[in-house]
C-alpha positions as CSV (number, residue, x, y, z in Angstrom):
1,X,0.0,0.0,0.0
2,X,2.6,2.3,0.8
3,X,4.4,1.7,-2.4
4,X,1.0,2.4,-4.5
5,X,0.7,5.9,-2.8
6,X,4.7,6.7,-3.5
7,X,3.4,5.9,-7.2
8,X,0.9,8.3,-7.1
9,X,2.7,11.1,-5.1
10,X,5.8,11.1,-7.7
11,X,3.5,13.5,-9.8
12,X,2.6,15.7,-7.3
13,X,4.7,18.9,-6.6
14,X,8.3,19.3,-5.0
15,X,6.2,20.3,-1.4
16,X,3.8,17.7,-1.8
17,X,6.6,14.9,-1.8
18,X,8.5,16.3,0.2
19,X,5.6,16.2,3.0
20,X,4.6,12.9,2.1
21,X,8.2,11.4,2.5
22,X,8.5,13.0,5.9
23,X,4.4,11.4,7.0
24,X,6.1,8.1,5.5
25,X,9.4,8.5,7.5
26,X,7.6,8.9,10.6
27,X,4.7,6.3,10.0
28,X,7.6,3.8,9.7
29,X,9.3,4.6,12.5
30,X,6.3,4.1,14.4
31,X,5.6,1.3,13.0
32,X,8.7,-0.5,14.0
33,X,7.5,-1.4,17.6
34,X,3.8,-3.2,16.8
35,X,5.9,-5.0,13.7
36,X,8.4,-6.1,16.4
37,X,5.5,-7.1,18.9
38,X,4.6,-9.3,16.6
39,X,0.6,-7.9,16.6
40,X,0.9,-7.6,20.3
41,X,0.0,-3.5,20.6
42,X,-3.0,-4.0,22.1
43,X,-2.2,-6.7,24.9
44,X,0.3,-4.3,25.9
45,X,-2.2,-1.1,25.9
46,X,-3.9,-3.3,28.2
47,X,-1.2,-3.8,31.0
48,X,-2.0,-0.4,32.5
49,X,-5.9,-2.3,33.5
50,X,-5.0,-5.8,33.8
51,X,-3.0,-8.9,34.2
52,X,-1.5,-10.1,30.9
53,X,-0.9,-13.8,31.2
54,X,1.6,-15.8,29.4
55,X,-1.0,-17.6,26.7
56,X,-1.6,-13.7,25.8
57,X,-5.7,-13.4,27.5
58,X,-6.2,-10.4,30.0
59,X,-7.3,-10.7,33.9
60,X,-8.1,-7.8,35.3
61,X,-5.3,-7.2,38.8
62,X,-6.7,-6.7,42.2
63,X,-3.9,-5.1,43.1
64,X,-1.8,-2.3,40.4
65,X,1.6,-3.6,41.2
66,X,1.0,-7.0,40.8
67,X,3.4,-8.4,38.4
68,X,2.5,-8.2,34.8
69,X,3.5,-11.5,32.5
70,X,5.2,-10.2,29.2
71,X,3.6,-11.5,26.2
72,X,5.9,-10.1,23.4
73,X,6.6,-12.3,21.1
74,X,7.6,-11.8,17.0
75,X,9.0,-14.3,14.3
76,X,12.2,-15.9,15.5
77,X,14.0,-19.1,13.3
78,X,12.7,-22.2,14.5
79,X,16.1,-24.3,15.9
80,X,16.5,-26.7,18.2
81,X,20.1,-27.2,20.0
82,X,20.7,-29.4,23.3
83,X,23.4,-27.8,26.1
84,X,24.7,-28.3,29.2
85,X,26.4,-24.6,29.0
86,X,28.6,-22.8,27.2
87,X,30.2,-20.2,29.7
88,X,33.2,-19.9,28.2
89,X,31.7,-19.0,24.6
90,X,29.7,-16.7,26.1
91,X,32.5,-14.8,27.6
92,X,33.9,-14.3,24.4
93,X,30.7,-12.7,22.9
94,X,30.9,-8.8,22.3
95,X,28.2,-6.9,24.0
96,X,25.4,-4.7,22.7
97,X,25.2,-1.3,23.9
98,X,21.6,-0.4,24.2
99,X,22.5,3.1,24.3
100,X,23.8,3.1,20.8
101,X,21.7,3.8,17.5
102,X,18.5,5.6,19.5
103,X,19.3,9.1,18.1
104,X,16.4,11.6,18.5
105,X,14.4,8.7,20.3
106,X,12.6,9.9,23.8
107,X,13.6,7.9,27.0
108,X,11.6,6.4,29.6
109,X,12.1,5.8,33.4
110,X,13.3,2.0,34.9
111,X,12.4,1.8,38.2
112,X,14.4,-0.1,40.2
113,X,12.5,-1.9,43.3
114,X,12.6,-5.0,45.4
115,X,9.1,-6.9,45.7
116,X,8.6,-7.9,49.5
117,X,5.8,-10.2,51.0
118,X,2.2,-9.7,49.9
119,X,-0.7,-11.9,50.2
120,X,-0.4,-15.1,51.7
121,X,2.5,-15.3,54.2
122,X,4.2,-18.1,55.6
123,X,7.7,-18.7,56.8
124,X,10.2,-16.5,55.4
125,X,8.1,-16.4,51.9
126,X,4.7,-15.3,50.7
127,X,2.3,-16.6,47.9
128,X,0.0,-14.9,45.6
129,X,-3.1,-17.1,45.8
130,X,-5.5,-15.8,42.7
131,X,-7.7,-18.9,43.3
132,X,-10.3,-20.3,45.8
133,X,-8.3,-23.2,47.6
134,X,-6.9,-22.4,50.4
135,X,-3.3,-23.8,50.7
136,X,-2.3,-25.7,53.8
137,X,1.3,-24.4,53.4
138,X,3.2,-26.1,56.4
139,X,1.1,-29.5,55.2
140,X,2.0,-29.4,51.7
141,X,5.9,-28.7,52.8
142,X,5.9,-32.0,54.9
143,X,4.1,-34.4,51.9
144,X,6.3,-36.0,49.3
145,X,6.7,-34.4,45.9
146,X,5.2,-36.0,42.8
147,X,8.7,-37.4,41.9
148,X,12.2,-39.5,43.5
149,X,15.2,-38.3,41.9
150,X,17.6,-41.2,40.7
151,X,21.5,-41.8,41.7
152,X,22.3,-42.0,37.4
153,X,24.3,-39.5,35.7
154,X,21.5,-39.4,32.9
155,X,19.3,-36.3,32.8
156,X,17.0,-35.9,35.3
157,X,15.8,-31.5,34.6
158,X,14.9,-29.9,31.0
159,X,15.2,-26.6,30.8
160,X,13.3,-25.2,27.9
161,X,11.9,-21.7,27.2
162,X,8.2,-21.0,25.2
163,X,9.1,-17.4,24.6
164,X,12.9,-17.9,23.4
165,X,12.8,-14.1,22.3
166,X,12.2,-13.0,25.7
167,X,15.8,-10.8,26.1
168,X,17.1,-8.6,28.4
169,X,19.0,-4.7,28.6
170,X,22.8,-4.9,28.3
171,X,23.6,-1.7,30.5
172,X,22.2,-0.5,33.7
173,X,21.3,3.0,32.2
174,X,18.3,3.8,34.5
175,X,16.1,4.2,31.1
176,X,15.2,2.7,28.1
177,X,14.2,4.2,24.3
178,X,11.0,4.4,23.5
179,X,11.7,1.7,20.4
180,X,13.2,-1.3,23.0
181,X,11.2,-4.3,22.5
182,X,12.9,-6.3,25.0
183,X,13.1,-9.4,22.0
184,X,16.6,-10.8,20.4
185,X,16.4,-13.6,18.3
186,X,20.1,-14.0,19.4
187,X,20.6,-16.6,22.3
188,X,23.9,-14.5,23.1
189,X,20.8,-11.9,24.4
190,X,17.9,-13.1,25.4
191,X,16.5,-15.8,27.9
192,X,18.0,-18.7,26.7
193,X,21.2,-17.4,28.4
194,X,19.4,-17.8,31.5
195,X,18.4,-21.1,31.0
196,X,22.2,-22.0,30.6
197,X,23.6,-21.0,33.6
198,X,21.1,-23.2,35.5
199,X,22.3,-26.2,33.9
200,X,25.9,-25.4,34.1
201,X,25.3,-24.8,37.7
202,X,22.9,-28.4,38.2
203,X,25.3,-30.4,36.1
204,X,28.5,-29.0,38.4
205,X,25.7,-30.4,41.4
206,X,26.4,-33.8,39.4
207,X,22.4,-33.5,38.7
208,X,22.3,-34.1,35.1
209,X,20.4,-31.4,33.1
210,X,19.8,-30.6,29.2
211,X,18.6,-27.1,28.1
212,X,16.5,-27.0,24.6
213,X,17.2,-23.7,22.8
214,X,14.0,-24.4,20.3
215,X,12.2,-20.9,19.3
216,X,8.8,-22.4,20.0
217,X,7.7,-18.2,19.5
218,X,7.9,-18.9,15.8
219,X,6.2,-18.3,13.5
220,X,4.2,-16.4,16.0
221,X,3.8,-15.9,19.7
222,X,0.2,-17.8,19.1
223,X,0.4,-21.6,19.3
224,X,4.0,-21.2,21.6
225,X,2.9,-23.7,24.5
226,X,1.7,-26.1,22.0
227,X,5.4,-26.2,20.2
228,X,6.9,-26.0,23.8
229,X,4.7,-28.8,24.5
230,X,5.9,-31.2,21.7
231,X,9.9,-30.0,22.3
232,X,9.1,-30.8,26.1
233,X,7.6,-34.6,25.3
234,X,10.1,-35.4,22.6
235,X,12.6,-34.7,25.4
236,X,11.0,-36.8,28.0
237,X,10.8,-39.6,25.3
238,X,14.1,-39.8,24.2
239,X,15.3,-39.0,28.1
240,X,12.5,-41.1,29.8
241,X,14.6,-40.8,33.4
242,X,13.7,-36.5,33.0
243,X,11.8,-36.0,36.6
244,X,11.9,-32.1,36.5
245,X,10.6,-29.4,33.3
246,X,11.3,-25.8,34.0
247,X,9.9,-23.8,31.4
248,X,11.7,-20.3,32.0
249,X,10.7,-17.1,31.1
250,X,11.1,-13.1,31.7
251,X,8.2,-10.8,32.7
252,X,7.7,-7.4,32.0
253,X,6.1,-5.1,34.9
254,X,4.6,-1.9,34.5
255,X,2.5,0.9,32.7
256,X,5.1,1.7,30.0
257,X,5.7,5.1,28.3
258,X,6.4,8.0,31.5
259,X,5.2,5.9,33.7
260,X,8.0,3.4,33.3
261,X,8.8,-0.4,33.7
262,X,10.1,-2.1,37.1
263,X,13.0,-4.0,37.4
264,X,13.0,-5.8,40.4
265,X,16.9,-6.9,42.0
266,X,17.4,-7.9,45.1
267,X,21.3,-8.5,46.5
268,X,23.1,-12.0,46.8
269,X,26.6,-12.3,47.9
270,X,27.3,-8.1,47.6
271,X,26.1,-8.7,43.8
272,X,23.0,-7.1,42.0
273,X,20.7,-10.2,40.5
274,X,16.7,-10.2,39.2
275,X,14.0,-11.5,41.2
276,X,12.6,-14.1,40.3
277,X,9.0,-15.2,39.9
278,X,7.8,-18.8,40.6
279,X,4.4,-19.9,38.9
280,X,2.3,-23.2,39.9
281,X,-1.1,-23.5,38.0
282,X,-4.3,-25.0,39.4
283,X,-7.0,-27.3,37.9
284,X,-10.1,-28.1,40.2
285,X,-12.4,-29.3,37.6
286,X,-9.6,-31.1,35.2
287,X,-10.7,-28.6,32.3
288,X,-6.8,-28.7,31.1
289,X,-5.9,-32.3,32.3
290,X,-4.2,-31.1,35.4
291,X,-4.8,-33.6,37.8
292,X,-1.7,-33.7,39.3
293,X,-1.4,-29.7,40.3
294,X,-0.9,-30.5,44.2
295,X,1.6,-32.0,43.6
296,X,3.5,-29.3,41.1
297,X,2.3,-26.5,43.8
298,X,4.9,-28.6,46.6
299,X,7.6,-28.5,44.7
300,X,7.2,-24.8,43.6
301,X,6.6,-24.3,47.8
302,X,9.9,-25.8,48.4
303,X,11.7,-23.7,45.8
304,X,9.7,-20.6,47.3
305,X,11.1,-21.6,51.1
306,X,14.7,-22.8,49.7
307,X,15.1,-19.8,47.7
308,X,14.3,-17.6,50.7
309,X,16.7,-19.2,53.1
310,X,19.8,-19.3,50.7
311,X,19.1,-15.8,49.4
312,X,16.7,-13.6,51.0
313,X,14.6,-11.3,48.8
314,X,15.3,-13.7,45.6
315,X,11.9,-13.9,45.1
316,X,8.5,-12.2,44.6
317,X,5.8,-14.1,45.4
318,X,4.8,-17.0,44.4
319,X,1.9,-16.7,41.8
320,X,-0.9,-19.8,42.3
321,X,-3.4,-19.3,39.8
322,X,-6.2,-21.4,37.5
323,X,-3.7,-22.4,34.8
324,X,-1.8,-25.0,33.2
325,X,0.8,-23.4,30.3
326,X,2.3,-27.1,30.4
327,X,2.8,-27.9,34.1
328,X,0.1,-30.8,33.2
329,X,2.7,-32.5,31.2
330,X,4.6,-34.4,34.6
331,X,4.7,-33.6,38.2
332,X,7.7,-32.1,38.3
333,X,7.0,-28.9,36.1
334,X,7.1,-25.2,36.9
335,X,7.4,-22.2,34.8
336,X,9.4,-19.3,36.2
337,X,10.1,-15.8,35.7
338,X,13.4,-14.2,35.5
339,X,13.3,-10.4,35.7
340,X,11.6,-8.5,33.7
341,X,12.4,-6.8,30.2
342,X,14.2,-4.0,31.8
343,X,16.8,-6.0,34.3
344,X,20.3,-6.3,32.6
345,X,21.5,-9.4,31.0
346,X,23.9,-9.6,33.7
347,X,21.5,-9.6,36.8
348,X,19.1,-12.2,34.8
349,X,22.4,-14.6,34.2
350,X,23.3,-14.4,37.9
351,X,20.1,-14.9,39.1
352,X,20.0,-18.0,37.1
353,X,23.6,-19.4,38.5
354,X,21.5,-18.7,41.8
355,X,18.2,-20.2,40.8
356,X,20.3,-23.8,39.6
357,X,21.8,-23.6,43.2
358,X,18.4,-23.5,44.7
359,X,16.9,-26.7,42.7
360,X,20.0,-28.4,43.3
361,X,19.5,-28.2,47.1
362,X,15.9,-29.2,46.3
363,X,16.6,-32.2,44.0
364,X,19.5,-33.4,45.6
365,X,16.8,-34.2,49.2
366,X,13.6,-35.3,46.6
């Protein structure tokens, strides 16, 4: 369409073009962030009212800062790659500046802030309970989980991510440009880089671990889980001893534009690191096959607690809530969110050499 009305402005007057190439200029640049988003615009519009969760539907929030799931997703190239790390490659890789190429582009606040306890406490940890069962906490802590881990050197945790894209600032400016999307098709960037550290730090536990890099957010962020699904079963069939599934993620919190986006850090060992966010679905009437959610929600409350006492302030709340996003596929599956769009690269990575140590202590007395 644009190309038709260049055809028809190149008979116009000097002025006329001119004015038209200038509207086009700016249309295009405006149009780089909803092409990016892959057709996501109006999810996002809809943060500032409600809860955006990660299959993309809206819930409206009881409370305004409750944590908003990020559902950007555009067109990344399908692979598929199996890891157990590759620190020493990714020391090597030269980093982006994101304060580079942004040129006449408006900046917008990151607000740094550490999420504390909120709704249901217990312990040292709290939960955020969006359903109608009331959780016994101290009883679910005590009962077995859903799974025994093995003495075997063969993999026992999968690490996969259904929004590979879902990247990460590379400097702690204290802002971000109005055109940051937060996506990288690059694994050097984005949450895949995560995902690695927890399995270099599980497999230096002697817990064996594999980490699928698939882009299951291709060709589009709709029909993600149901990739992720068949990446996550073709695992457990070649891998049948695979007791654990962490499907990790990074959120994105706030109103956007002069309101700003929240990063949420907390401090480990004198170091900055990302918060993380532990999910654990619910399925009262088996409408997604879910019968096994009890025992998914103990194993997420013994990450909570274990998290908690090795690093306080690691985490934000746990988030309980009537879904599935392929925790139905074996007892031993969470999803969890790193961050948010706005932490750096760096915290994310950290917080995942932190998060591995955290299962491993948890694994290691299943």
């Amino acid at each position: 369409m644009q190309t038709q009305k260049r055809k028809k402005l190149v008979n116009g007057t000097a002025v006329v073009l001119s004015l038209a190439i200038a509207v086009l200029s700016a249309v295009c640049v405006g149009a780089r962030l909803p092409s990016a988003l892959g057709g996501e615009t109006t999810r996002l519009q809809l943060m500032a009212a409600g809860l955006t969760m990660p299959d993309g539907t809206v819930k409206q929030q009881e409370n305004p800062t409750a944590p908003v799931v990020s559902t950007i997703a555009d067109a990344d190239q399908a692979r598929k790659t199996e890891s157990t790390g590759n620190s020493e490659k990714e020391e090597t890789v030269p980093r982006k500046k994101d304060s580079d190429g942004h040129e006449g582009e408006r900046t917008f606040p990151v607000i740094e802030s550490q999420y504390g306890a909120s709704g249901v406490e217990y312990d040292n940890f709290s939960i955020r309970n969006t359903t109608d069962y009331v959780i016994n906490v101290g009883q679910q802590l005590q009962l077995p989980l859903g799974f025994e881990m093995e003495n075997t050197a063969k993999p026992q945790v999968l690490v996969v991510h259904t929004h590979t894209g879902e990247a990460y600032m590379q400097e702690d400016l204290g802002y971000y440009y109005e055109n940051y999307n937060g996506r990288d098709t690059d694994d050097n960037y984005n949450v895949t880089r995560v995902g690695a550290a927890i399995v270099d730090t599980l497999n230096a536990h002697g817990i064996g671990a594999l980490h699928s890099t698939t882009h299951h957010d291709d060709p589009s962020y709709n029909g993600s889980y149901d990739r992720s699904a068949e990446t996550i079963y073709s695992y457990l069939e070649e891998y049948p001893t695979i007791k654990v599934v962490i499907d990790l993620h990074r959120d994105a919190i706030g109103y956007g534009g002069e309101s700003g986006k929240i990063k949420p850090t907390f401090v480990a060992n004198g170091k900055k690191a990302a918060q993380i966010m532990i999910m654990s679905g619910y399925d009262p009437t088996g409408a997604y096959g879910f019968s096994h959610w009890e025992y998914n929600l103990r194993f997420a409350l013994r990450l909570q607690q274990t998290a908690e006492t090795l690093y306080p302030g690691m985490t934000r709340p746990l988030y309980f809530g009537d879904f599935a996003y392929n925790m139905s596929i074996n007892t031993g599956s969470l999803l969890i969110e790193v961050g948010t769009d706005v932490n750096t690269l760096d915290e994310a990575v950290y917080s995942g050499e932190l998060l591995g140590e955290v299962l491993a202590q948890v694994l290691k007395s299943a």
